[in-house]
N, C-alpha and C positions, 0 to 999 in steps of 0.2 A: 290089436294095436295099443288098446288104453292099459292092457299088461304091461306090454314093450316099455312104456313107459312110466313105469310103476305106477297106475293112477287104478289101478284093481280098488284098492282103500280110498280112495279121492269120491266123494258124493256131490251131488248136483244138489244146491240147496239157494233157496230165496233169500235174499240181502235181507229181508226183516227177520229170517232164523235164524241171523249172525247177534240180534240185540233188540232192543226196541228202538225203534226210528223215530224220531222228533223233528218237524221243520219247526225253524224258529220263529218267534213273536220280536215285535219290534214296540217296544214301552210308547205309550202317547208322547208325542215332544213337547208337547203342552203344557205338559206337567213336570213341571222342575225335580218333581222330588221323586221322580226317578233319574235324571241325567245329573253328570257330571262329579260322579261317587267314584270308588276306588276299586269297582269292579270291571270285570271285561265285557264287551259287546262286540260281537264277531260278526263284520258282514265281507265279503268278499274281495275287497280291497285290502282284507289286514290276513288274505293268506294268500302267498306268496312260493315261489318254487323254491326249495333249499332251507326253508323252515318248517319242521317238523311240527314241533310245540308252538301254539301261539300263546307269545306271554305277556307282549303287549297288544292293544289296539289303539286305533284312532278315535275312538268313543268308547268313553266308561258309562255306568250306570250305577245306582247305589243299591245297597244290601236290600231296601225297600222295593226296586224291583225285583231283586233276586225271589222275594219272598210272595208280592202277586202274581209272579207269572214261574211258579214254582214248577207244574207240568211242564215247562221247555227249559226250566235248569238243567244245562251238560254236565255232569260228575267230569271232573281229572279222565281223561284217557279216553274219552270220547272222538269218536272218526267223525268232521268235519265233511261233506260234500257238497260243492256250490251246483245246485242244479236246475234252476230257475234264474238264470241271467245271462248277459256275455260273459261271464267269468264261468263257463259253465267249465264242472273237471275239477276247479283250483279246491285246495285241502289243504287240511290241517288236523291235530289233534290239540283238543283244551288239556293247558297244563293245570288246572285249579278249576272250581263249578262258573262255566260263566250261562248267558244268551246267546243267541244268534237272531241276525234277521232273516227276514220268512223264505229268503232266496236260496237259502242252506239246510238240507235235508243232513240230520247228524242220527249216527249207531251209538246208544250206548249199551256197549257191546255186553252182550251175555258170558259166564263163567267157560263155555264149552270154546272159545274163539281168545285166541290170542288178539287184542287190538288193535296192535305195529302190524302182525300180516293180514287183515282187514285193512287198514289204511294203505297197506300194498299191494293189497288185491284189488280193492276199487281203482287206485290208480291204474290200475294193469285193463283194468273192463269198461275205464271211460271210454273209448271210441263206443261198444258195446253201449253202454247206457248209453249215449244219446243218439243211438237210434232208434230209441221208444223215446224223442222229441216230437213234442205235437205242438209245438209255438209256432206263430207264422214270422213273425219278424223279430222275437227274443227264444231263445234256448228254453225249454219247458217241460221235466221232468216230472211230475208232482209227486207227493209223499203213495197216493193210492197205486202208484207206478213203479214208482221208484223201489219199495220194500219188495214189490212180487217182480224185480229180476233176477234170473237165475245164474248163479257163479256156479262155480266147480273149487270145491274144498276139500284140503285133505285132514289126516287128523291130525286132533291137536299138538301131538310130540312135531310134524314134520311142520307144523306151520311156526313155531316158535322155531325152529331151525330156518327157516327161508327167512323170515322178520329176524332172525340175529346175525344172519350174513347181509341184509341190506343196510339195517340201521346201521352194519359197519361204515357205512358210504356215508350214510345223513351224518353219523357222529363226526366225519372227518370235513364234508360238507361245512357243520355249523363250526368248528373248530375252527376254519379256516375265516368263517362269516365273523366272529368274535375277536380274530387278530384283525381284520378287517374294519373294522367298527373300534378296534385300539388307534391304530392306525391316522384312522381320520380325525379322533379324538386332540390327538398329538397334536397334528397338523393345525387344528383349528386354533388352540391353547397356542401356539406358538402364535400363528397371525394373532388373538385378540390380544395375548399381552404384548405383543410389537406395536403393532399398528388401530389398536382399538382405544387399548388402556395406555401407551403410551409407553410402555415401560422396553425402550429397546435398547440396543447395546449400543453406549453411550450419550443413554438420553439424559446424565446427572452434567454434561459438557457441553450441553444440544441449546441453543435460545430458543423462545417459542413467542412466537408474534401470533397473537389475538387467539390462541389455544394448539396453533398450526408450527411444528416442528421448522427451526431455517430448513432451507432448502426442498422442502414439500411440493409439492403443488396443488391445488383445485383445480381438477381437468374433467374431465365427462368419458363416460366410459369407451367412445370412441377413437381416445387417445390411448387407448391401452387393448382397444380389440374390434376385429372387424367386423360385426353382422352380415350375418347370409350371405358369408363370399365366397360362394360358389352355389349353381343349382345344375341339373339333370339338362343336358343340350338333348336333340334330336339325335343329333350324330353317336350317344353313345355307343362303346364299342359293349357292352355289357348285354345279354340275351336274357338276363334272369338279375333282380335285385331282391336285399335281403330289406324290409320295408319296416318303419318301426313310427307306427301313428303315435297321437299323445297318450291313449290309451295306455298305452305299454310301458310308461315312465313313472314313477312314487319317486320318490326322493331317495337321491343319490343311486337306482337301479336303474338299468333298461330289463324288464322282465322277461322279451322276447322281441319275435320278428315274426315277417310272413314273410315265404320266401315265390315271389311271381314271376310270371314272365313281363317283361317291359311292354309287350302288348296287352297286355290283362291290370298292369301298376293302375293305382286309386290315380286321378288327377292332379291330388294333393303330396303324391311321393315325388319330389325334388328338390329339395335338402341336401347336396354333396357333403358328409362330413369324413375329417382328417381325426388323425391322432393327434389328441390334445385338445379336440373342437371340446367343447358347452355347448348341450341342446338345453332349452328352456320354455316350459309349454306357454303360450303368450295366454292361454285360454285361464283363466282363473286362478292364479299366480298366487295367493295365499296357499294352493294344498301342494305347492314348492315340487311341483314336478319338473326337476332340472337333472343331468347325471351328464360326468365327463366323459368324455368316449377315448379309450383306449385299444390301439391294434387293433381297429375295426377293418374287416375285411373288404375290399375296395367296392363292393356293388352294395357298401350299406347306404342306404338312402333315408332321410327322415320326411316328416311330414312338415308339410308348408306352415302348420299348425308351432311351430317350435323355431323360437330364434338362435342361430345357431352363432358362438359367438368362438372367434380365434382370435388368439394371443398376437400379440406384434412378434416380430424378433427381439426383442428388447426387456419382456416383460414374462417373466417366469408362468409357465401354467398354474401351478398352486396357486399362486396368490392372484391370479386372474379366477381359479373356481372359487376361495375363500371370499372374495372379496365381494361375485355377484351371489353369494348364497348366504349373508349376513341378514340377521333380522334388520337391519336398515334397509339395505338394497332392498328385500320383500317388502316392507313396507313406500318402498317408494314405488314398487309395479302396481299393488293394491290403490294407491292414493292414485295413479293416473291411469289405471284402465277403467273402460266405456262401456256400458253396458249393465243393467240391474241384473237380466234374470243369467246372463252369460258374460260374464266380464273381461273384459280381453286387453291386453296393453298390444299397442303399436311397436312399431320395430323402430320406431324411429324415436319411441320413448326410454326402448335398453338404449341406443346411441347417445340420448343427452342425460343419463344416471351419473349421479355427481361421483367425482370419486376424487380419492386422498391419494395422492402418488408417492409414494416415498422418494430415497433417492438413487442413484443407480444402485451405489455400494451396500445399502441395505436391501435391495430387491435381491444384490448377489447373493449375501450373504444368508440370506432366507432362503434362495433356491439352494442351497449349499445341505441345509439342513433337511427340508423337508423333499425334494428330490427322491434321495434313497427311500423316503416312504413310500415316493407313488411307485417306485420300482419296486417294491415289495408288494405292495397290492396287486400292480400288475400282475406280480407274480403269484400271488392265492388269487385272486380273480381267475388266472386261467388254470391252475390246479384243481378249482372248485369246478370247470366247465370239463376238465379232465372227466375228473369224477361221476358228473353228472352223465357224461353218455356212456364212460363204464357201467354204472349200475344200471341204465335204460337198458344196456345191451343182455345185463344178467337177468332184469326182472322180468322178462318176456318167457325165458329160460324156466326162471324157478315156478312162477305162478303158475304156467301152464303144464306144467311136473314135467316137463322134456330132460328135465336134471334129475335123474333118481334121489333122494336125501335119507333114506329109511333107513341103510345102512351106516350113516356117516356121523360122527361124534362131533358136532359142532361146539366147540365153547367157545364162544366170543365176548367181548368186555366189554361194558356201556361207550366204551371211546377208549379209540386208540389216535398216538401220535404218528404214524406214517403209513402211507400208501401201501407202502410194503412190508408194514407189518400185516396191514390187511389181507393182503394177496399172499403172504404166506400161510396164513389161517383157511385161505379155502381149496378145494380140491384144485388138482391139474388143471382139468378144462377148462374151471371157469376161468381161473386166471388170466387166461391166454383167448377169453372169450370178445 
């Protein structure tokens, strides 16, 4: 059988004979003169589905820690694995030498192993790793565990073939995440120089009484949007919802979902949201876990945990997400949520957030322009979720050699610009896979 499908050549080999394995060290916080440098510090919140290389984080550290805790320096091209946490699975590979914290077990891979199909191959074996988990209430891998699990590898010519037809997918993935990230740029530059800075169309014509354009107003944010207007009835007609706690939200993504039965849903799943809602996690509103929901499928449900905020008919969705994701507005949830060690704003404190309303004609005029963006995001939004379950569907394929590749001249290009350039570069089957 293991002929059949060309894996004759394919060896069975222990994750620590693909490199040397490093869990990471996390620098004292105590000591200044390692934090807050110009280097990377990778702990599992800063790797994400659909970014390959991490190139930024949420916490840097300075060359000075680089250089005491030099034994868990990652080299450039290092495989990423979170295996001691709830983010257990989640990866990445370092684009530059950074750290990790201790929750991340990373390969830096050996000369005999290509990298890209290591980072594709533990993806393909996480169900497999964690079940050598011996944690009782968190995910728990360890490094003595983790290096002696056994994968199945082929050689090096066929695994630089499998890792150049996937990265096809990641490159087109991150391509799309980069117009994406232009995108909102736009959007944002347009609201601050309108309505931040002042500087909008006709404002050399406009009076301004006490710094406030005529015709403005001071209103509260619930003249411009509803809070939590709608939850989960008894009666739904729904057998299964796709569930999305605060967990699952970083700024500006939803990372995922669970998908249960309505007999089995958390307590806390009944959040009804629309196209065009804002979920906003009330829980500790500095690390701005807010993201707009677009064409969400009808049994998405969020958690009680998240203020879900709708536009009026009157009021452009842009400039209702620009508006509550301003450093002011974050600094006004920070200043009235409750709570030292868990800090949490009320819902009835996004209702009274001050806000500057323009006037009808420039609210039009603003949806006018930045509109077509969100329709172009929409539209790489769902490209990129295309993609994502095309290459789940191939990597199951290549990794486990059910795709012969021995004979197959692969050349592929660090990034291509269309889908179908991609799917012309690979054989019959997979295309149609």
């Amino acid at each position: 059988m293991l002929a059949d499908y060309g894996l004759r050549t394919w060896e069975e080999k222990a994750i620590g004979d693909l490199g040397r394995v490093v869990t990471g060290k996390t620098p004292p916080k105590a000591e200044s003169q390692y934090w807050d440098g110009d280097e990377l510090f990778v702990s599992p919140k800063d790797l994400e589905d659909g970014e390959l290389y991490i190139t930024t984080t949420e916490s840097r550290i300075t060359e000075r820690a680089l250089d005491k805790f030099s034994n868990q320096v990652l080299p450039a091209n290092s495989v990423m694995f979170t295996s001691l946490s709830f983010g257990f699975g989640k990866m990445g590979i370092t684009s530059r030498p950074s750290l990790t914290n201790q929750q991340i077990n990373s390969i830096i891979v050996n000369e005999k192993h290509d990298y890209r199909f290591v980072y594709y191959l533990l993806r393909s074996y996480t169900p497999f790793i964690f079940a050598f988990n011996s944690g009782i209430d968190t995910p728990i891998v360890p490094k003595s565990v983790f290096e002696k699990v056994k994968v199945l590898c082929p050689p090096l010519k066929t695994q630089r073939k499998i890792a150049g037809i996937l990265s096809a997918y990641d490159d087109l993935i991150e391509n799309n995440r980069r117009r994406i990230a232009i995108l909102e740029r736009m959007a944002e530059e347009v609201y601050r120089e309108w309505f931040v800075r002042m500087r909008f169309p006709g404002c050399q014509d406009t009076q301004f009484v006490k710094g406030v354009p005529e015709g403005w107003r001071d209103t509260r944010l619930s003249a411009i949007a509803d809070v939590n207007p709608e939850s989960l009835g008894s009666t739904t007609k729904h057998e299964t919802i796709r569930y999305v706690d605060i967990g699952s939200v970083t700024t500006d993504v939803i990372n995922g979902f669970e998908e249960v039965s309505i007999g089995d849903a958390p307590g806390r799943a009944k959040r009804v949201v629309r196209h065009g809602d804002i979920i906003w996690s009330s829980v500790r509103p500095g690390n701005r876990a807010h993201a707009i929901v677009l064409e969400p499928p009808d049994n998405l449900i969020v958690s009680t945990g998240f203020a879900v905020l709708r536009h009026k008919p009157a009021i452009p969705v842009a400039f209702l997400y620009q508006t509550v994701t301003t450093d002011s507005f974050v600094g006004y949830l920070e200043l009235v949520a409750k709570g030292a060690a868990y800090p949490a704003t009320a819902f009835d404190d996004f209702e009274r957030a001050p806000v500057l309303l323009p006037t009808e004609n420039l609210l039009e005029r603003y949806d006018n322009i930045v509109k077509p963006m969100l329709a172009q995001r929409l539209h790489l939004d769902n490209a990129n979720r295309r993609l994502k379950a095309c290459r789940e569907l191939v990597i199951g394929r290549l990794i486990s050699g059910r795709l012969p590749l021995d004979d197959l001249d692969v050349h592929l290009p660090e990034s291509m610009s269309s889908l179908e350039e991609c799917l012309e570069t690979l054989p019959q089957e997979l295309a149609h896979a």
